[in-house]
C-alpha positions in Angstrom: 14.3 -54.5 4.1 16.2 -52.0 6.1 16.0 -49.5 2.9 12.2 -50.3 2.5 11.8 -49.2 6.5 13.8 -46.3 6.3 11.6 -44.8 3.1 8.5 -45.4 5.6 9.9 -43.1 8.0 11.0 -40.8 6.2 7.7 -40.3 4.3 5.9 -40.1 7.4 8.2 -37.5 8.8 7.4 -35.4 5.7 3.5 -35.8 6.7 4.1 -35.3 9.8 6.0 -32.0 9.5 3.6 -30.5 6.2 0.1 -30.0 5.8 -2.2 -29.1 3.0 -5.5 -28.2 2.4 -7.6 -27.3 -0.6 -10.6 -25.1 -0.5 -12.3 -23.9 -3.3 -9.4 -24.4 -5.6 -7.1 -22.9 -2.9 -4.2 -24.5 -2.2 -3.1 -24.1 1.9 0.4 -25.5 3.1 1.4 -25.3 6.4 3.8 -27.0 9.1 2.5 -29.3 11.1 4.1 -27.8 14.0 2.1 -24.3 13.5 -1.4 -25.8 12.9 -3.8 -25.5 15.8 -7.3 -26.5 15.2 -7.0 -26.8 11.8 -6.7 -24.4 9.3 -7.0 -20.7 8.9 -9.5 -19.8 6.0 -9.5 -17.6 3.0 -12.7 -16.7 3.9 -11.1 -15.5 7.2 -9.1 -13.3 6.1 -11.3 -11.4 3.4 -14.5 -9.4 2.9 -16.6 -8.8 -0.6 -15.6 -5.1 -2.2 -17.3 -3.3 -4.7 -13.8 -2.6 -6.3 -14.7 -4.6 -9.4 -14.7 -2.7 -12.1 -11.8 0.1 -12.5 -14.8 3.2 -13.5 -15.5 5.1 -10.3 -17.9 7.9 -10.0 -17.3 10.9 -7.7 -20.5 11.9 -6.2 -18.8 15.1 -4.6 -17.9 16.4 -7.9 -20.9 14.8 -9.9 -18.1 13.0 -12.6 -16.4 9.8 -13.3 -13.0 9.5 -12.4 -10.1 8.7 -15.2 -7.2 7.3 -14.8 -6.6 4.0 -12.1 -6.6 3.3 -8.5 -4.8 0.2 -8.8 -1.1 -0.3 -9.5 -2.5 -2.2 -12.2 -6.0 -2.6 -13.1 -5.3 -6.8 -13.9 -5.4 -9.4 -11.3 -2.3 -11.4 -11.1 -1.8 -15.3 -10.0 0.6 -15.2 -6.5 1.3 -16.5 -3.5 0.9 -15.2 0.1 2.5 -16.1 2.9 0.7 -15.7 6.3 2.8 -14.8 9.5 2.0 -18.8 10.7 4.1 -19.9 7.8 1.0 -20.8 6.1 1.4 -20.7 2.6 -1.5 -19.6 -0.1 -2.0 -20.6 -3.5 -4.3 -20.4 -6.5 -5.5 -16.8 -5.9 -5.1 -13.6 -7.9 -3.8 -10.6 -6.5 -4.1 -6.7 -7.4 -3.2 -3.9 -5.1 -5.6 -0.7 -4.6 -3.2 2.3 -4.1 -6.5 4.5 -3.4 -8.5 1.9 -0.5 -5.0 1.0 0.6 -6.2 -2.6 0.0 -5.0 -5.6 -1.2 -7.6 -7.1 -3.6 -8.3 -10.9 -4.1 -9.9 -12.7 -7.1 -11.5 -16.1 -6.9 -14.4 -18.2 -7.6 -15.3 -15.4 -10.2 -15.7 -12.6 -7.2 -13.8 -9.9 -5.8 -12.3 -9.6 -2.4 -10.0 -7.5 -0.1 -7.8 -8.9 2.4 -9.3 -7.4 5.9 -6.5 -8.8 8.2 -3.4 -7.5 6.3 -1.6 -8.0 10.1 -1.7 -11.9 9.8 0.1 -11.5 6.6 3.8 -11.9 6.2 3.9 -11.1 2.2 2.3 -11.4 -0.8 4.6 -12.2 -4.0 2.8 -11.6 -7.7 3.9 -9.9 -11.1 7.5 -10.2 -10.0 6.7 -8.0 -6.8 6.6 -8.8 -3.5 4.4 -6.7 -1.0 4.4 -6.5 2.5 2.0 -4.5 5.1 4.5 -2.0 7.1 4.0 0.6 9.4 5.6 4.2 8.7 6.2 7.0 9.8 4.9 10.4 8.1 3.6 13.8 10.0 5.2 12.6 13.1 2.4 9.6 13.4 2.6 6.4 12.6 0.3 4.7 9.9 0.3 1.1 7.9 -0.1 0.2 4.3 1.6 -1.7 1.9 5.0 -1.5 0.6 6.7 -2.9 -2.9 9.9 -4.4 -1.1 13.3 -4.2 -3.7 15.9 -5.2 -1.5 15.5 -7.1 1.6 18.0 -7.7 4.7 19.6 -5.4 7.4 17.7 -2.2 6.3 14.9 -2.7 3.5 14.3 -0.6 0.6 10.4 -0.2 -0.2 8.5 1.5 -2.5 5.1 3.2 -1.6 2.4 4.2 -4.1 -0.1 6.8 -3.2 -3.0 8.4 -5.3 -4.7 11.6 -5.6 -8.1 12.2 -7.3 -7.7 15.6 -8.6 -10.8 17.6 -9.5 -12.3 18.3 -12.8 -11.6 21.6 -13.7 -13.2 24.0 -16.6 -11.6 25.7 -19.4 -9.8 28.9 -18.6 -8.8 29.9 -21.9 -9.6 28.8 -25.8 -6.2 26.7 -26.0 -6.5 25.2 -22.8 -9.3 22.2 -23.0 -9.5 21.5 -19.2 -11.1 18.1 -18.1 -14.6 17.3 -17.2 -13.6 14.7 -15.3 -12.1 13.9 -12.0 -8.5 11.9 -12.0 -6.9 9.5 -10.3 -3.5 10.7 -10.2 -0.4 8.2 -8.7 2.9 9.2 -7.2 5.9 6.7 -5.4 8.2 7.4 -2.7 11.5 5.8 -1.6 11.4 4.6 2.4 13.7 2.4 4.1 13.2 0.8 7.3 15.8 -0.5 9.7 14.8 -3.4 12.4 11.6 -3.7 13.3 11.7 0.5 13.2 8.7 1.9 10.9 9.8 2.8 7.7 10.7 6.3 6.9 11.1 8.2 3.8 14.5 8.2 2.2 16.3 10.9 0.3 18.2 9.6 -2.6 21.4 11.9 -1.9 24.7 10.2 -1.6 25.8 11.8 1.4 22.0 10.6 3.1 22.6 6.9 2.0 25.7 6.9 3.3 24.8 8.3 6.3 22.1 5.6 6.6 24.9 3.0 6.1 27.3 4.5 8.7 28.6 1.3 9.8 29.5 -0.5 6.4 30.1 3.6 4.9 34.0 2.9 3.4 32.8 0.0 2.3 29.5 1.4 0.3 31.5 4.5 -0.8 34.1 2.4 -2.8 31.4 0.1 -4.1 29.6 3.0 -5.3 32.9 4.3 -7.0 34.3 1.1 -7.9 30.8 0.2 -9.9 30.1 4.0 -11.2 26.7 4.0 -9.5 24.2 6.6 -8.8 22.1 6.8 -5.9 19.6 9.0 -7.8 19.3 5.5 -10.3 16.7 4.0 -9.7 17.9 0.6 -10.4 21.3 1.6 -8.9 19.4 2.3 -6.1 18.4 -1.3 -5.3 21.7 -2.6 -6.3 23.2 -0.4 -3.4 20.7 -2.0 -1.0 21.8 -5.4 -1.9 24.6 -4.9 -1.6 25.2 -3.4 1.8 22.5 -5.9 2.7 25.5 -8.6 2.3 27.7 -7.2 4.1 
């Protein structure tokens, strides 16, 4: 009897501590300590885009644009995580380097998240985003960052994109394109705290410099484990590693 009462309380703790919620095949999970007036909806958080189809046309330049504006042009199941501790299921995820939008796919239709400041990260394809403010010309801005190592001072990866113009051929051997391109580049930033992020140089001497209170202890790791800083795997490793410390 007493084992039958204990397994009544304890399954009512569990409901009383967890909540979920379905909408539209949308899975919602969140503690029962954060909820207030019931659930936050996905609806809340998004707003229809036109970003459904990955053939853009430039109307300054009178041409399609090649190439992508997405990190990839395929939606991805994930998860998301709001800053409530509200968890989000069932929905597909994409990132739009160009908009600087996160893209949504469900019930057939496109999205983009419009409140990327109630969000704490979004985890898909094996890569988990977040929406951090940085630093660059002396002003600060906000987008999302790839985050590769996580702790004391995060390593991040931003993706920009360029449209570069259609240009005409100059010369018999040189075809030029008569179309405009999307055209993608990614930088290194690190962010200590709740500091913006700031671009990092992949020099030794810089990451060490970064990591002046654990440096003896980086420099010998480095050594010890033959790694580059200029690696881009190595890189992470690094991170993770004075992370730990």
């Amino acid at each position: 009897m007493k084992k039958l009462s204990f397994t009544l309380v304890f399954c009512f703790l569990i409901i009383l501590t967890s909540y979920s919620q379905r909408e539209n095949g949308i899975t919602f999970l969140s503690s029962g300590t954060l909820m207030k007036n019931g659930m936050l909806g996905i609806r809340d958080l998004t707003s229809k885009t036109n970003h459904s189809y990955n053939e853009w046309f430039n109307p300054a330049t009178n041409s399609k644009v090649e190439g992508s504006m997405f990190l990839d042009d395929d939606f991805h199941l994930g998860s998301m995580i709001l800053k409530s501790d509200t968890l989000v299921e069932g929905v597909k995820y994409r990132l739009n380097i160009f908009s600087k939008q996160m893209e949504m796919f469900f019930n057939n239709d496109t999205f983009a998240l419009i409140h990327p400041e109630k969000i704490k990260n979004i985890d898909f394809d094996n890569k988990l985003f977040a929406y951090v403010g940085y630093e660059e010309d002396n002003k600060i801005d906000f987008d999302y960052f790839q985050v590769l190592a996580e702790g004391k001072c995060n390593l991040l990866m931003h993706y920009k994109v360029i449209i570069v113009p259609k240009n005409e051929p100059d010369t018999p051997l040189y075809t030029g394109s008569p179309n405009d391109k999307f055209v993608q580049f990614k930088y290194y930033f690190y962010q200590k705290g709740g500091n913006p992020a700031n671009l990092l140089s992949k020099k030794s001497k810089s990451i060490l410099k970064l990591f002046s209170d654990k440096k003896m202890e980086v420099d010998q790791y480095i050594k010890e484990n033959n790694l580059k800083t200029s690696n881009d795997s190595d890189l992470v490793v690094i991170f993770q590693y004075y992370n730990s410390l």
